[in-house]
N, C-alpha and C positions, 0 to 999 in steps of 0.2 A: 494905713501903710499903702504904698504905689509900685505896685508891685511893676519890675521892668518891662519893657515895650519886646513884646516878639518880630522879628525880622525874618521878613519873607526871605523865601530866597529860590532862585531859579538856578538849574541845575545846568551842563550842556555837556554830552558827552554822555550814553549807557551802556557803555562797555563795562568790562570786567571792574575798572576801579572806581569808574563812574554810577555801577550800581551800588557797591556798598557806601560809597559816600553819600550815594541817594538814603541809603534806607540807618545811616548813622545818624544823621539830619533831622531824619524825619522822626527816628525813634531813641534816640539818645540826647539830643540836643534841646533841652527845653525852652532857651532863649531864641529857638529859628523854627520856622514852620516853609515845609519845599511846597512850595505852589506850582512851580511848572516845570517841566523838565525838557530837553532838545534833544533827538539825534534824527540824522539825515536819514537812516536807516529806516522804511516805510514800517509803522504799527510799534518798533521796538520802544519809544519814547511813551506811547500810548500805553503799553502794557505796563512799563515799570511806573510811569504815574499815576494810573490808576489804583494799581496797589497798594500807592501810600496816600491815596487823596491827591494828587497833585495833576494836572493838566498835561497832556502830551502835543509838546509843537513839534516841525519839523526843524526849521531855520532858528539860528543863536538869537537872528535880530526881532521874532518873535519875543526874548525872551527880554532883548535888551529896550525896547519900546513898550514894555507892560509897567504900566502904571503900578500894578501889584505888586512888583521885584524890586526890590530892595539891594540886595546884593546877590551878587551871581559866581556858581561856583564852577569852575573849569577843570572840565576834566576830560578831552577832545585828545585826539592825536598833538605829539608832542609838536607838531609842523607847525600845528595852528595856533599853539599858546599865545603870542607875543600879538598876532592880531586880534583877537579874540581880548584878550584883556584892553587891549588900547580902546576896541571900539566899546566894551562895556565900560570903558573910563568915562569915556567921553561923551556916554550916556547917562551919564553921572552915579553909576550901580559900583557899587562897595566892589573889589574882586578878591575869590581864593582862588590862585591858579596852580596845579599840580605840578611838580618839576617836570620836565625842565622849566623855567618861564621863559626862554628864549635859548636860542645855539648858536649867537653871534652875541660880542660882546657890545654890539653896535644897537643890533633887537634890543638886548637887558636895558639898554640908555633908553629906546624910545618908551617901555612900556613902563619904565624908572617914572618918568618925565610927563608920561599922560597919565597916571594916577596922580603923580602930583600935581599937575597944572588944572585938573577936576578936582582936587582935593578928595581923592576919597582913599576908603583904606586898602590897600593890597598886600595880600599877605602871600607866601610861595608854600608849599606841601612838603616841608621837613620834617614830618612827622616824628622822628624818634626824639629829637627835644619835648616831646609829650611824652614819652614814654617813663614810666616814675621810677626804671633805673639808670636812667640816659636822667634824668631831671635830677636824680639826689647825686649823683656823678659830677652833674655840672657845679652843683651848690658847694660841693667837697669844695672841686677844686676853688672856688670864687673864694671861698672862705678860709684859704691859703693849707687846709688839711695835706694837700699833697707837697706845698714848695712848689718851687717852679718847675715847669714842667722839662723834660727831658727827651722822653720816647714815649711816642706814641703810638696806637693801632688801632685800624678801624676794620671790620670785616661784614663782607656782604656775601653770602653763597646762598640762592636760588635753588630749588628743589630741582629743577630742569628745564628743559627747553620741548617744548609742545612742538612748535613747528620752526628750528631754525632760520629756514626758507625768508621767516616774517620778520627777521631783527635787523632792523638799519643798521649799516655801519657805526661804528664808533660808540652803540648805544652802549658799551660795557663802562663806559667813562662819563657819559652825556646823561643818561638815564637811572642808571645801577650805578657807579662808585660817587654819582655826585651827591649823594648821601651822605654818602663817607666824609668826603670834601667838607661837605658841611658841616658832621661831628667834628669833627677835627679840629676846624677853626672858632668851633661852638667850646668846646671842651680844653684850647688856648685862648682863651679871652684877650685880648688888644695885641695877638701875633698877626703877623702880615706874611703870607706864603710867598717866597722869594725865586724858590729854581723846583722844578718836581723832573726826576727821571722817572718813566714808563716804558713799562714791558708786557707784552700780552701776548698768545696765540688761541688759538681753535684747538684745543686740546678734546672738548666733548665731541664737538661736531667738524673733524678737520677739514671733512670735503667740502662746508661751505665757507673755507676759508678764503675763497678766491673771490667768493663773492662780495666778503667782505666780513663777513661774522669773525671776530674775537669774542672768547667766552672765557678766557682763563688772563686774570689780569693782577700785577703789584706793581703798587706806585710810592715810590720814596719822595718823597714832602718834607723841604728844609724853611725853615721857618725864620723869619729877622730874628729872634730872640733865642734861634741854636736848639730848638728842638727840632727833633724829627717824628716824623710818623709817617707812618707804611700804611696802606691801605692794599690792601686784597679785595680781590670777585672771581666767581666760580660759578657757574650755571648748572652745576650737578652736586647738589646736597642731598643724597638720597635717604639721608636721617631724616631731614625737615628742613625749614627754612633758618637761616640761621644767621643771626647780625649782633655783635659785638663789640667793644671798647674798650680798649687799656689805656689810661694817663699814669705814664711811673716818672714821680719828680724828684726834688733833692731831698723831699721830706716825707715822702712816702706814692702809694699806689693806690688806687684805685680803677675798679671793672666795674661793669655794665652789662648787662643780655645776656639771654640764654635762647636759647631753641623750646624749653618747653612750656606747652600746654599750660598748664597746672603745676602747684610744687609739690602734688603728690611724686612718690616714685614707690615700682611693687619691687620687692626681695622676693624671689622664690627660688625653687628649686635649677631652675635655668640660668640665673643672674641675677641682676640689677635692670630694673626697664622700666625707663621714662614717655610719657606720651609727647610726641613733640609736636608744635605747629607747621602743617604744610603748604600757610599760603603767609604772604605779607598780611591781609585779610586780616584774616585769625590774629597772629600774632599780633599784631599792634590795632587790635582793634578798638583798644582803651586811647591809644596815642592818638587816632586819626579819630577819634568821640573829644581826647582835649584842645587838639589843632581848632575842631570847629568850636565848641565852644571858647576860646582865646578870640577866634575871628567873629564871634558873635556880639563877645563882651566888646572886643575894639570897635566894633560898628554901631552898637548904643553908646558906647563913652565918646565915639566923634576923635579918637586920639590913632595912633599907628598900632598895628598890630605889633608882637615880639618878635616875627618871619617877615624881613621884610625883601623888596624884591632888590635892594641892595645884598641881601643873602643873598640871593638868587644868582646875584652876577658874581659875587667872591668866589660862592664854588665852581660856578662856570668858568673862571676864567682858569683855575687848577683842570677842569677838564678838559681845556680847550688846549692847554699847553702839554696835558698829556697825550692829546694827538700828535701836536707837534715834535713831544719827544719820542715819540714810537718810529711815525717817520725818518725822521734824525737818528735813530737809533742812539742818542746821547742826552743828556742833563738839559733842560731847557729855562731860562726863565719866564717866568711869570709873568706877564701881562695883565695889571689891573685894567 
């Protein structure tokens, strides 16, 4: 028996999402082994690769010139996504790149176009299609359990905000609901988003509304095929983190996610109490263990991954036009 080939893979990026996808990799993932990790930040790449056996560089292009790297997974400020993929394309390294994968729908073409013109695989970090009630959701519906779909909802609410100060504008649509975006069009299968109205304000944190922070957001999503779905975001879940789905069609419903922990729950003399998860982290920590292994398996098989950076630009461009209708204060269309 041959048993399959493991794939290096070098990391860029050891921030907060960058370290658990380091140590998912390196400890869940049996088809990938992390050899070397990047961040600009002096000793921080050093510390977290040591931990897992892996190499600490400074520079990405350390990572992308190592004969040892195989493919490369990005997880770098979102500014930098789009070049950061193009040049690991073009160094011929497989890429995962974290959403966003671009904030222009012009980026999403070029880093489309140098994965393909390299031939290698690119996948984008829509983690909740791994997640195994986001995955039997989608299966329902594929396999006509629900009928056609009608209304839909996707919900994203955030335990808090640590330091408002540090959230780029527009991120409640660009970073956080393009999730959503992306269940949504995951969860109507061959629909085409046509017109999204958006409304948001600074409801947690209002005084750094001026700067730019929206933290309180619903977005209506009308679809070629006459469904709709809403999508909500909220930076103050003080239960736990909490993300969800409803598809209700001509033939029935179906939901997805919960907040908690575990399916334990205690009865006692107080109530009802659930542990809940308080980071994305926690919570899909089995999703973002099957994202890499899908992006593991796609890079021994030589074929596309399931996430491709064509997702990447469908929900961007629902996000981009949620800019545009906040602005406008009215309905906007769509822009593939």
């Amino acid at each position: 028996m041959t048993l399959p080939r493991t794939i290096p893979v070098g990391l860029i990026g050891a921030g907060r999402i960058g370290t658990s996808h380091a140590e998912i990799i390196a400890h869940r993932v049996p088809g990938a082994s992390l050899v070397a990790v990047a961040d600009p930040r002096p000793g921080v790449a050093d510390a977290l690769g040591s931990s897992l056996g892996a190499r600490g560089v400074l520079a990405p292009g350390d990572i992308f010139e190592a004969d040892d790297v195989e493919a490369v997974v990005i997880a770098a400020s979102s500014e930098a996504h789009t070049e950061l993929v193009i040049a690991a394309a073009r160094a011929g390294k497989a890429v995962f790149c974290e959403k966003p994968m671009a904030l222009t729908l012009s980026d999403a073409d070029r880093a489309i176009a140098a994965a393909r013109d390299a031939d290698v695989a690119l996948q984008v970090g829509f983690n909740r299609r791994f997640a195994p009630g986001f995955e039997a959701a989608h299966a329902a519906i594929v396999a006509g359990s629900v009928g056609t779909p009608h209304l839909m909802r996707s919900v994203t609410r955030d335990p808090g905000l640590a330091n408002p100060a540090a959230v780029p504008p527009w991120t409640v649509f660009t970073q956080t609901l393009i999730h959503d975006f992306d269940a949504l069009l995951w969860l109507n299968p061959g629909a085409q988003p046509a017109e999204v109205y958006a409304t948001a304000d600074a409801l947690v944190a209002p005084e750094f509304k001026q700067a730019g922070l929206l933290d309180t957001a619903v977005v209506v999503v009308t679809f070629d095929n006459g469904a709709r779905g809403v999508a909500e975001a909220s930076f103050s879940a003080t239960y736990g983190y909490d993300v969800r789905a409803e598809v209700f069609g001509s033939g029935g419903m179906v939901t997805a996610g919960t907040t908690a922990r575990t399916s334990m729950t205690l009865h006692d003399g107080s109530g009802r109490h659930v542990e809940t998860a308080r980071q994305d982290v926690d919570l899909f920590r089995d999703a973002y263990t099957g994202e890499f292994v899908e992006f593991t398996d796609a890079v021994r098989e030589g074929r596309a991954p399931s996430v491709t950076g064509v997702d990447a630009k469908r929900a961007l461009s629902i996000a981009l036009a949620c800019i545009e209708s906040v602005r406008a204060n009215a309905p906007v269309k769509v822009t593939a």
